[in-house]
N, C-alpha and C positions, 0 to 999 in steps of 0.2 A: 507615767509612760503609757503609749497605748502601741497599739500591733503595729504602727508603721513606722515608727520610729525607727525599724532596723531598716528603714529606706533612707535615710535621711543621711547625706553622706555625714562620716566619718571629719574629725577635727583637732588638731593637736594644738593649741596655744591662741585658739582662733584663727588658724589658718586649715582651709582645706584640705585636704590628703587625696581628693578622691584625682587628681591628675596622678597623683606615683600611683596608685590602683591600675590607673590606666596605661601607664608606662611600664609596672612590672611582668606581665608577658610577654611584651618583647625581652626583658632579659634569661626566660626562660628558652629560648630559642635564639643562642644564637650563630650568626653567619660563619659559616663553616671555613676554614683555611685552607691553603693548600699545604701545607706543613701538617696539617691535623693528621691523627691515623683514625679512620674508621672503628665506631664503637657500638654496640647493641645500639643506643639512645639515636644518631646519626642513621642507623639504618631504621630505623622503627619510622621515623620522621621522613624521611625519605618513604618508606613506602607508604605514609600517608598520604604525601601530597602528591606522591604520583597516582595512589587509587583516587583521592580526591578533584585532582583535574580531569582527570580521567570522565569520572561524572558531571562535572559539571560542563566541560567544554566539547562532549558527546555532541549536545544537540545545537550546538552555534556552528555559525561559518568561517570559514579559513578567517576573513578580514578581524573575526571579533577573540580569537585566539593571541591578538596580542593584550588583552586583559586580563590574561592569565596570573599573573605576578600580584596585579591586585586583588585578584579573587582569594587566591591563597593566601595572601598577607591579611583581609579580611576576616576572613573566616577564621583565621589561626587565632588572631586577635578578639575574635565574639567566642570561640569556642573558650579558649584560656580563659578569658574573663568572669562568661559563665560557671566554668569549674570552678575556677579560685575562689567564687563568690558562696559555692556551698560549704563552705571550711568554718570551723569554730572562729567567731570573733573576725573575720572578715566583712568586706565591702563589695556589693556587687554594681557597679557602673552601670550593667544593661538593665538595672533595676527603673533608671531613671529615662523618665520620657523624652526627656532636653537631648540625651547624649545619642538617644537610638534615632529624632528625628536630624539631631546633628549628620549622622550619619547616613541615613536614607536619603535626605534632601537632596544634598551635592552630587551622590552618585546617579539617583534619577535623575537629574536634571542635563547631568553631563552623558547621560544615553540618552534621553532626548534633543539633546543640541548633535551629537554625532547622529542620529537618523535625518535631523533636517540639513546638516552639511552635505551626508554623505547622500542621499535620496529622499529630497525635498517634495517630491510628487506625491512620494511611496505614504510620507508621513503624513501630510496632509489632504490622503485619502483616509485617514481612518478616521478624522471629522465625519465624513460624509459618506456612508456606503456607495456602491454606483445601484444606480437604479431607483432612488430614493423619490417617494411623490413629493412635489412642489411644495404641499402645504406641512411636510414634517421635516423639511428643513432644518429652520429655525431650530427645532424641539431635538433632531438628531445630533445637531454642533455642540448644541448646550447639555447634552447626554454624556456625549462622547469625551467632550471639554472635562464635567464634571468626573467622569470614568477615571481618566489621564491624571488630574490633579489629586486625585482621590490615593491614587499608587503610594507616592511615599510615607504619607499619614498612617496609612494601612501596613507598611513594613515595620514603623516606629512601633506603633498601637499592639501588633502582634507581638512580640518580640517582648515589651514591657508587663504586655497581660500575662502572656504565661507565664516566664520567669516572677512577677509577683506574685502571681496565685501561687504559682507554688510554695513558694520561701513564706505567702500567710500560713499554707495551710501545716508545713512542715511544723511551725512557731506553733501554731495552736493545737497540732499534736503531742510534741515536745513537753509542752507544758501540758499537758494533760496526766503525764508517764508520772509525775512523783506527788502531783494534786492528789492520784486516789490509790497511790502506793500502799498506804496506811490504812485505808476503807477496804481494799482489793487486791492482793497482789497477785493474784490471777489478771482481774481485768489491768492491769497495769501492764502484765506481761503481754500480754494481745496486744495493749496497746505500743506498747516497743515493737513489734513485730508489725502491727500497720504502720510505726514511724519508717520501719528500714526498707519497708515496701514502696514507702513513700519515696525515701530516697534514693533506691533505684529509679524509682519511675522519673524522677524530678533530674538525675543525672541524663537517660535518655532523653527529655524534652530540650536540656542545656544544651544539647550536643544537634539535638533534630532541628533546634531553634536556629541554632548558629550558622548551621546546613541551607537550610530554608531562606534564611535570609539573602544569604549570596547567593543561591538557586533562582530565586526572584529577580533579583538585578540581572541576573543572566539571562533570563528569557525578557528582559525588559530589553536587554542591548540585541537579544537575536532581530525581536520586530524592529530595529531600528540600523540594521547591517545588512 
Protein backbone atom coordinates (compact mmCIF):
# COMPACT_ATOMS: atom_id res chain seq x y z
CA UNK A 1 0.00 0.00 0.00
CA UNK A 2 1.45 3.39 -0.52
CA UNK A 3 -0.27 7.01 0.53
CA UNK A 4 -2.62 7.22 -2.27
CA UNK A 5 -4.28 4.53 -2.25
CA UNK A 6 -6.90 6.22 0.04
CA UNK A 7 -7.62 8.00 -3.36
CA UNK A 8 -8.45 5.33 -5.12
CA UNK A 9 -12.24 4.90 -5.22
CA UNK A 10 -13.75 2.47 -2.91
CA UNK A 11 -15.17 -1.21 -4.45
CA UNK A 12 -17.46 -3.80 -3.26
CA UNK A 13 -17.50 -7.15 -5.29
CA UNK A 14 -15.69 -5.26 -8.16
CA UNK A 15 -18.16 -2.97 -8.54
CA UNK A 16 -17.63 0.73 -7.79
CA UNK A 17 -19.21 2.48 -4.96
CA UNK A 18 -17.92 5.77 -5.56
CA UNK A 19 -21.55 6.91 -7.72
CA UNK A 20 -23.72 6.09 -4.07
CA UNK A 21 -20.72 8.56 -2.49
CA UNK A 22 -22.04 10.69 -4.77
CA UNK A 23 -25.52 10.23 -4.45
CA UNK A 24 -25.56 10.21 -0.52
CA UNK A 25 -25.75 14.05 0.14
CA UNK A 26 -28.49 14.40 -1.59
CA UNK A 27 -30.20 12.20 0.82
CA UNK A 28 -29.02 14.13 3.66
CA UNK A 29 -30.93 17.16 2.47
CA UNK A 30 -33.95 16.62 1.71
CA UNK A 31 -36.90 18.54 -0.08
CA UNK A 32 -39.06 19.88 2.39
CA UNK A 33 -43.17 19.23 2.33
CA UNK A 34 -45.82 21.22 2.89
CA UNK A 35 -47.26 18.86 5.55
CA UNK A 36 -43.72 18.94 7.33
CA UNK A 37 -43.54 20.96 10.59
CA UNK A 38 -40.61 23.10 10.93
CA UNK A 39 -37.54 21.68 12.97
CA UNK A 40 -34.02 23.21 14.39
CA UNK A 41 -32.39 21.09 11.10
CA UNK A 42 -35.04 22.92 8.31
CA UNK A 43 -34.34 26.11 9.81
CA UNK A 44 -30.50 25.77 10.21
CA UNK A 45 -30.55 24.84 6.33
CA UNK A 46 -32.62 27.43 5.47
CA UNK A 47 -30.67 30.10 6.94
CA UNK A 48 -27.73 28.68 5.10
CA UNK A 49 -28.81 28.96 1.82
CA UNK A 50 -30.33 32.10 2.41
CA UNK A 51 -26.85 33.64 3.85
CA UNK A 52 -25.31 31.70 0.97
CA UNK A 53 -27.13 33.28 -1.93
CA UNK A 54 -27.14 36.09 -0.41
CA UNK A 55 -23.17 36.03 -1.16
CA UNK A 56 -22.99 34.75 -3.97
CA UNK A 57 -25.75 36.55 -6.07
CA UNK A 58 -24.42 40.00 -4.40
CA UNK A 59 -22.35 40.85 -7.17
CA UNK A 60 -24.25 39.40 -10.51
CA UNK A 61 -27.25 40.99 -12.39
CA UNK A 62 -30.98 40.60 -12.09
CA UNK A 63 -30.77 38.41 -15.66
CA UNK A 64 -28.00 35.87 -13.86
CA UNK A 65 -30.24 35.43 -10.67
CA UNK A 66 -32.12 32.82 -12.23
CA UNK A 67 -28.90 30.36 -11.53
CA UNK A 68 -29.50 30.51 -8.27
CA UNK A 69 -31.01 26.91 -7.72
CA UNK A 70 -28.09 25.65 -9.21
CA UNK A 71 -25.54 27.45 -7.36
CA UNK A 72 -27.01 26.20 -4.17
CA UNK A 73 -27.58 22.69 -5.35
CA UNK A 74 -23.75 22.84 -6.21
CA UNK A 75 -22.36 24.01 -3.51
CA UNK A 76 -24.52 21.90 -1.12
CA UNK A 77 -23.36 18.98 -3.00
CA UNK A 78 -19.27 19.91 -3.09
CA UNK A 79 -19.73 21.08 0.49
CA UNK A 80 -21.42 17.58 1.82
CA UNK A 81 -19.08 15.72 -0.09
CA UNK A 82 -16.07 17.27 1.05
CA UNK A 83 -17.21 16.79 4.83
CA UNK A 84 -18.39 13.23 4.44
CA UNK A 85 -15.07 12.48 2.86
CA UNK A 86 -13.14 13.53 6.29
CA UNK A 87 -14.89 10.71 8.27
CA UNK A 88 -13.12 7.33 9.37
CA UNK A 89 -13.20 4.84 6.37
CA UNK A 90 -14.94 7.04 4.06
CA UNK A 91 -14.63 8.09 0.12
CA UNK A 92 -14.07 11.43 -0.87
CA UNK A 93 -15.23 11.96 -4.78
CA UNK A 94 -13.78 15.60 -4.99
CA UNK A 95 -10.55 13.87 -4.32
CA UNK A 96 -10.60 12.79 -7.91
CA UNK A 97 -9.52 14.84 -11.00
CA UNK A 98 -12.19 13.14 -13.66
CA UNK A 99 -15.28 14.14 -11.39
CA UNK A 100 -14.09 17.95 -10.45
CA UNK A 101 -13.27 18.52 -14.37
CA UNK A 102 -16.54 16.63 -14.83
CA UNK A 103 -18.09 19.32 -13.16
CA UNK A 104 -16.33 22.53 -14.19
CA UNK A 105 -16.40 21.76 -17.88
CA UNK A 106 -20.11 21.83 -18.45
CA UNK A 107 -20.82 24.68 -16.27
CA UNK A 108 -18.04 26.89 -17.96
CA UNK A 109 -18.91 26.12 -20.99
CA UNK A 110 -22.60 26.74 -20.63
CA UNK A 111 -21.68 30.48 -19.30
CA UNK A 112 -19.94 30.92 -22.02
CA UNK A 113 -22.49 29.70 -24.68
CA UNK A 114 -25.10 32.18 -22.44
CA UNK A 115 -22.53 35.34 -22.91
CA UNK A 116 -22.26 34.62 -26.76
CA UNK A 117 -26.32 34.12 -27.04
CA UNK A 118 -26.99 36.69 -24.92
CA UNK A 119 -24.06 39.56 -26.02
CA UNK A 120 -22.23 38.33 -28.80
CA UNK A 121 -20.15 41.72 -29.30
CA UNK A 122 -19.64 41.94 -25.38
CA UNK A 123 -17.99 38.40 -25.54
CA UNK A 124 -16.04 38.63 -28.45
CA UNK A 125 -14.41 41.68 -27.19
CA UNK A 126 -12.48 40.11 -24.62
CA UNK A 127 -10.28 38.37 -27.54
CA UNK A 128 -9.32 41.65 -28.38
CA UNK A 129 -8.90 44.71 -26.21
CA UNK A 130 -10.03 48.06 -28.17
CA UNK A 131 -7.09 49.92 -29.06
CA UNK A 132 -4.76 47.05 -29.63
CA UNK A 133 -1.57 47.66 -32.04
CA UNK A 134 -1.82 45.83 -35.36
CA UNK A 135 1.07 43.69 -34.95
CA UNK A 136 -0.25 42.02 -31.33
CA UNK A 137 -3.18 40.94 -32.65
CA UNK A 138 -2.49 37.75 -33.38
CA UNK A 139 -0.54 37.26 -29.93
CA UNK A 140 -3.50 38.97 -27.95
CA UNK A 141 -6.38 36.31 -29.41
CA UNK A 142 -4.08 33.52 -28.74
CA UNK A 143 -3.56 35.04 -24.94
CA UNK A 144 -6.80 35.64 -24.28
CA UNK A 145 -8.10 32.20 -26.18
CA UNK A 146 -5.46 30.50 -23.92
CA UNK A 147 -6.86 32.71 -20.64
CA UNK A 148 -10.75 31.51 -21.39
CA UNK A 149 -9.87 27.84 -21.90
CA UNK A 150 -7.36 27.71 -19.19
CA UNK A 151 -10.78 28.48 -16.61
CA UNK A 152 -12.08 25.18 -16.11
CA UNK A 153 -8.85 23.08 -15.83
CA UNK A 154 -8.03 25.73 -13.09
CA UNK A 155 -11.49 25.12 -11.01
CA UNK A 156 -10.89 21.13 -11.42
CA UNK A 157 -6.90 21.36 -10.50
CA UNK A 158 -7.92 23.74 -7.38
CA UNK A 159 -10.48 21.96 -5.92
CA UNK A 160 -8.51 18.39 -6.22
CA UNK A 161 -4.96 19.94 -5.03
CA UNK A 162 -6.26 21.08 -1.94
CA UNK A 163 -8.58 18.55 -0.81
CA UNK A 164 -5.60 15.99 -1.65
CA UNK A 165 -2.91 17.65 0.20
CA UNK A 166 -4.75 17.70 2.78
CA UNK A 167 -6.24 14.08 3.39
CA UNK A 168 -1.82 13.37 2.34
CA UNK A 169 -0.80 15.32 4.98
CA UNK A 170 -3.72 14.37 7.64
CA UNK A 171 -2.60 10.25 6.62
CA UNK A 172 1.10 11.10 7.31
CA UNK A 173 0.42 12.75 10.60
CA UNK A 174 -1.93 10.17 11.70
CA UNK A 175 0.35 7.59 11.29
CA UNK A 176 3.04 9.31 12.82
CA UNK A 177 0.69 9.58 16.54
CA UNK A 178 1.27 5.64 17.42
CA UNK A 179 4.90 5.10 15.23
CA UNK A 180 6.54 7.05 18.21
CA UNK A 181 3.94 6.45 20.95
CA UNK A 182 6.48 4.06 22.42
CA UNK A 183 9.86 6.08 21.75
CA UNK A 184 7.85 9.46 23.01
CA UNK A 185 4.67 9.78 24.40
CA UNK A 186 5.28 13.39 24.87
CA UNK A 187 6.07 13.85 21.17
CA UNK A 188 3.20 11.72 20.32
CA UNK A 189 1.05 13.94 22.25
CA UNK A 190 2.17 17.10 20.17
CA UNK A 191 1.72 15.28 17.62
CA UNK A 192 -2.12 14.43 18.23
CA UNK A 193 -2.54 18.01 18.84
CA UNK A 194 -0.85 19.11 15.31
CA UNK A 195 -3.33 16.19 13.82
CA UNK A 196 -6.57 18.00 15.40
CA UNK A 197 -5.15 21.26 14.13
CA UNK A 198 -4.88 19.80 11.07
CA UNK A 199 -8.25 18.87 11.09
CA UNK A 200 -9.73 22.03 11.73
CA UNK A 201 -7.81 23.56 9.33
CA UNK A 202 -8.58 20.73 6.60
CA UNK A 203 -12.42 21.12 7.60
CA UNK A 204 -12.19 25.04 6.74
CA UNK A 205 -10.43 24.45 3.38
CA UNK A 206 -13.59 21.68 2.70
CA UNK A 207 -15.93 24.11 3.18
CA UNK A 208 -13.74 27.45 1.69
CA UNK A 209 -13.13 25.09 -1.31
CA UNK A 210 -16.63 24.32 -2.00
CA UNK A 211 -17.50 28.13 -1.48
CA UNK A 212 -14.80 29.02 -4.04
CA UNK A 213 -15.70 26.94 -6.52
CA UNK A 214 -19.32 28.01 -7.17
CA UNK A 215 -17.84 31.67 -6.44
CA UNK A 216 -15.88 31.27 -9.58
CA UNK A 217 -18.60 30.07 -11.81
CA UNK A 218 -20.30 33.04 -10.61
CA UNK A 219 -18.20 35.67 -11.67
CA UNK A 220 -17.73 33.62 -14.80
CA UNK A 221 -21.62 34.02 -15.69
CA UNK A 222 -21.41 37.97 -14.37
CA UNK A 223 -18.85 38.67 -17.40
CA UNK A 224 -21.12 36.88 -19.60
CA UNK A 225 -24.86 38.61 -18.50
Amino acid sequence: MNLFDQFAPATLMNVSLILMAMLFPWLLTPTPLLRWKRNRLQTLQSWFFELSMKQLLLPLSTPAHKWAFLFISLLTFLLTMNLIGLLPYTFTPTTQLSINLGLAIPLWFTTVLVGFRNQPSHSLAHFLPEGTPMPLIPVLILIETISLLIRPLALGVRLTANLTAGHLLIHLVSSAVPAIFFMSPTASLMTFMILTLLMTLELMVAMIQAYVFVLLLSLYLQENT
